[in-house]
N, C-alpha and C positions, 0 to 999 in steps of 0.2 A: 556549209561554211566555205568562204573564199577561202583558194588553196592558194600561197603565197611559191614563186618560183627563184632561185637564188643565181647570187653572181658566180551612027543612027542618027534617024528624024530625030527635027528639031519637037519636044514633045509642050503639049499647051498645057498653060498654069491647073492647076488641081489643087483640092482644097478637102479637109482634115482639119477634125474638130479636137480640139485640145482644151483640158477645164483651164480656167482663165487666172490662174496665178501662175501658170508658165508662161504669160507674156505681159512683157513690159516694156518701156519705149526705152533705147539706148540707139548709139549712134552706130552708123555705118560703118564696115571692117573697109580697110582700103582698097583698091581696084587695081589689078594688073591687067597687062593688056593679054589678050589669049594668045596673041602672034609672037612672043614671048617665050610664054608659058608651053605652049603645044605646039612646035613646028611642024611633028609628024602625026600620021594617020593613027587612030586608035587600031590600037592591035586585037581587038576581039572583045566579045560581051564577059562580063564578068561569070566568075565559076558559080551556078545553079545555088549551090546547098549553104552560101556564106548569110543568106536573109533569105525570108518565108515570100511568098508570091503574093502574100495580103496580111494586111491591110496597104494602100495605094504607097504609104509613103516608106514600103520595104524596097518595094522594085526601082522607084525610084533613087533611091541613096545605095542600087546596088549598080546602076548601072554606072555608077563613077568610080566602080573599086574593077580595079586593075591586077590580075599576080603579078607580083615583083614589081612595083611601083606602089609608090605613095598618093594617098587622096589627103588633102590641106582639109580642117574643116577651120573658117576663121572667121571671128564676129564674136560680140560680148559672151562675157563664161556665163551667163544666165539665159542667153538663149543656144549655144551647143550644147551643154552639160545636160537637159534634159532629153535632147534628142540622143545624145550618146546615150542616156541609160536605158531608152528606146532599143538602141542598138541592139546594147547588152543581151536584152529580154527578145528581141525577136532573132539573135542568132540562136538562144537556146529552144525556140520554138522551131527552128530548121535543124536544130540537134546537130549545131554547131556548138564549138570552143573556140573563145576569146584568148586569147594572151594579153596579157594588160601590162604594161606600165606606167604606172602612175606616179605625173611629177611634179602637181598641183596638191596633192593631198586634199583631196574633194569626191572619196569613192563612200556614195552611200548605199550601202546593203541591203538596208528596210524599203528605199526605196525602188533599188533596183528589182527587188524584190516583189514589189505592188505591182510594179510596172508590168514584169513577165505575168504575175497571176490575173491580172487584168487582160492578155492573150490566150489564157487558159493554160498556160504553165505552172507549175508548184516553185513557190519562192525559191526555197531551198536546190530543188535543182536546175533554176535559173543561175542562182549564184554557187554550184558545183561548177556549171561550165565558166567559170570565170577563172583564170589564173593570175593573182594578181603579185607584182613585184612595184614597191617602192623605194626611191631612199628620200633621205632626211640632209643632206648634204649634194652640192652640183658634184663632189667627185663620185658619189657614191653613184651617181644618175648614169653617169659616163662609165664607170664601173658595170651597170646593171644593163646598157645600152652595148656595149662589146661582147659580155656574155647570153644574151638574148638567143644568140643561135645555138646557143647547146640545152635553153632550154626549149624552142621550138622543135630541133632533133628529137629529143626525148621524150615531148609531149602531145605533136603533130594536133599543132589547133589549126581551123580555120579561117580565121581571120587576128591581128593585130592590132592592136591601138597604142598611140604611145597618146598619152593623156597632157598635153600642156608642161612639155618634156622642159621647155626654159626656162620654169617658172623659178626653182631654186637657185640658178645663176643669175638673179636678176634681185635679189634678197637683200643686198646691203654686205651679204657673207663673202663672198668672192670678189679678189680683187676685179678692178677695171681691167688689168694685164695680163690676165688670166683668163678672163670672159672669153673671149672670142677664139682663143686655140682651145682650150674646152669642150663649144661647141661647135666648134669646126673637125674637131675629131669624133665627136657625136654622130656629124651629118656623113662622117665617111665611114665612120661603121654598119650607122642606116643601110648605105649606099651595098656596103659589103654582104649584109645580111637577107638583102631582097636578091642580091645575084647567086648567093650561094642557096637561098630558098625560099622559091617564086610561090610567095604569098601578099595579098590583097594587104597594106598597112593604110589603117586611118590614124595622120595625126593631127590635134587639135593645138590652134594658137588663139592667144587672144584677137583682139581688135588691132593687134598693130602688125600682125601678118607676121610675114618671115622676117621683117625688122628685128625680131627677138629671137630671130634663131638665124647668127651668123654661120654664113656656106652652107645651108640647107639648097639652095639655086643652083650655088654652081660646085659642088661638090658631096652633097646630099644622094636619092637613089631619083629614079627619074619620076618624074611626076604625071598621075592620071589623070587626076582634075582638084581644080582650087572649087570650092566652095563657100560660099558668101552668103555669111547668117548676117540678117537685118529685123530688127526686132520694131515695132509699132506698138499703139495702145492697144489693139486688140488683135493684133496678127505677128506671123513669124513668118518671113519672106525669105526662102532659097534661092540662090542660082549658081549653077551648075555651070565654070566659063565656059569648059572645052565643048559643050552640048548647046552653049546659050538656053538651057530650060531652068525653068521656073517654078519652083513648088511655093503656094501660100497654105502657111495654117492657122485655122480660122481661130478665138478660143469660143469654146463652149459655154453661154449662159447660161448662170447659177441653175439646175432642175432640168436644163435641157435634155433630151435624148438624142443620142446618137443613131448611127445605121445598126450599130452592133443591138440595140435594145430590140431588133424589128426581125421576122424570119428570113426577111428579103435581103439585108446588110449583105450578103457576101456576093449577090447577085448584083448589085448594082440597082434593087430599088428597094424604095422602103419598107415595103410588103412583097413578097415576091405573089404570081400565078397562083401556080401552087400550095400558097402556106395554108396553115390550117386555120381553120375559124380560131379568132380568140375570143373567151368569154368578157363580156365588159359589166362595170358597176352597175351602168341603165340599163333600162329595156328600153328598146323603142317603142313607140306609139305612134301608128298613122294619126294624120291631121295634127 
């Protein structure tokens, strides 16, 4: 049961088969410029144990997480949202803990759940390593984003997510006059919480960036890398600004098999050298 908490080379595109109802076409998340974004030098590779060393697209999306800075993920909520639940399942498969805050109210269990057992995880203790805190109101968010660090104190996870933290300020509920010192005090708690404890945070925004989350730039925590989901009829397009790389993933046709179906998947061929004979339906027959 989710436990609730209270108030380098430039690397070449790589490709990852995904079943094909996680991809659909939507438009492009906006472009910052990286000169911007990253004036200075990256400060070191990400901490070992926050994602598993495989499948391709773990190391990939670890090498943009940073301690004590924030990783942007931003582009349509149907193409982040499945790759966060990816997340989920493969920090529990490095027997890592999540701290979540979720501000979208879009946290699926059952699926997150498939996701890890599809790693070779057990559902259930995919989603033990999850902590998850929501509210139902923007003060409640702001609320739950100040006291975030006495439940990281207490519960020493490995990595954070704040989950489309705007979303509730943005509802019709909260005044226009209110909006903006709300989440401007939001971005300076962010800011407080990775200084006082240097942990990797991925936060997700929609398609319209930091547009939707005022003073996350200039008074938010410092930022690792912006990320830019772009979604197609049959692919999902990464790119990573501060690295300029590029991950596509392909989907999967209906029946197809993967590297994972074969003894050689983790080797990097379909069959490895060594695997063992597999028996098949035919026999063969010379001539």
């Amino acid at each position: 049961m989710v436990e609730p908490f209270l108030a380098e080379p430039e690397l070449p595109p790589e490709e990852v088969l995904l079943p094909p109802e996680e991809v659909a076409a939507a438009s492009p998340p906006p472009f910052l410029a990286r000169s911007r974004l990253f004036p200075r030098p990256r400060p070191g590779p990400a901490v070992a144990p926050v994602l598993p060393a495989a499948p391709a697209l773990f190391p990939w999306l670890a090498r943009s997480l940073t301690p004590g800075e924030v990783t942007l993920w931003c582009g349509p909520r149907l193409a982040v949202d499945p790759i966060l639940e990816t997340l989920y399942a493969g920090s529990a498969l490095a027997r890592g803990r999540v701290s979540l805050l979720e501000g979208g109210n879009r946290f699926h269990p059952y699926r997150i759940g498939e996701r890890g057992r599809a790693l070779g995880v057990a559902a259930g203790e995919t989603l033990r390593r999850v902590r998850l805190a929501r509210g139902f109101t923007s003060h409640q968010v702001v609320a739950l984003v100040e006291g975030w660090a006495r439940e990281v104190r207490r519960h020493r996870p490995t990595l954070l997510v704040g989950h489309d933290l705007p979303a509730l300020f943005w509802d019709g509920e909260t005044p226009d006059d209110e909006r903006d010192a709300l989440l401007r005090r939001s971005a300076r708690a962010l800011a407080a919480l990775l200084r006082e404890l240097p942990l990797p945070l991925v936060l997700t925004l929609g398609p319209e960036g930091t547009a939707s989350f005022p003073g996350l730039a200039d008074e938010g925590p410092r930022w690792s890398d912006y990320v830019a989901f772009v979604r197609g009829p049959t692919t999902l397009r990464l790119r990573a600004l501060r690295r300029d790389a590029r991950l596509t993933l392909v989907a999967r046709a209906p029946g197809q098999l993967g590297m994972e179906a074969f003894d050689g998947g983790s080797a990097g061929e379909v069959i490895a050298w060594d695997a063992p004979p597999r028996r098949t339906v035919r026999r063969s027959r010379s001539g």
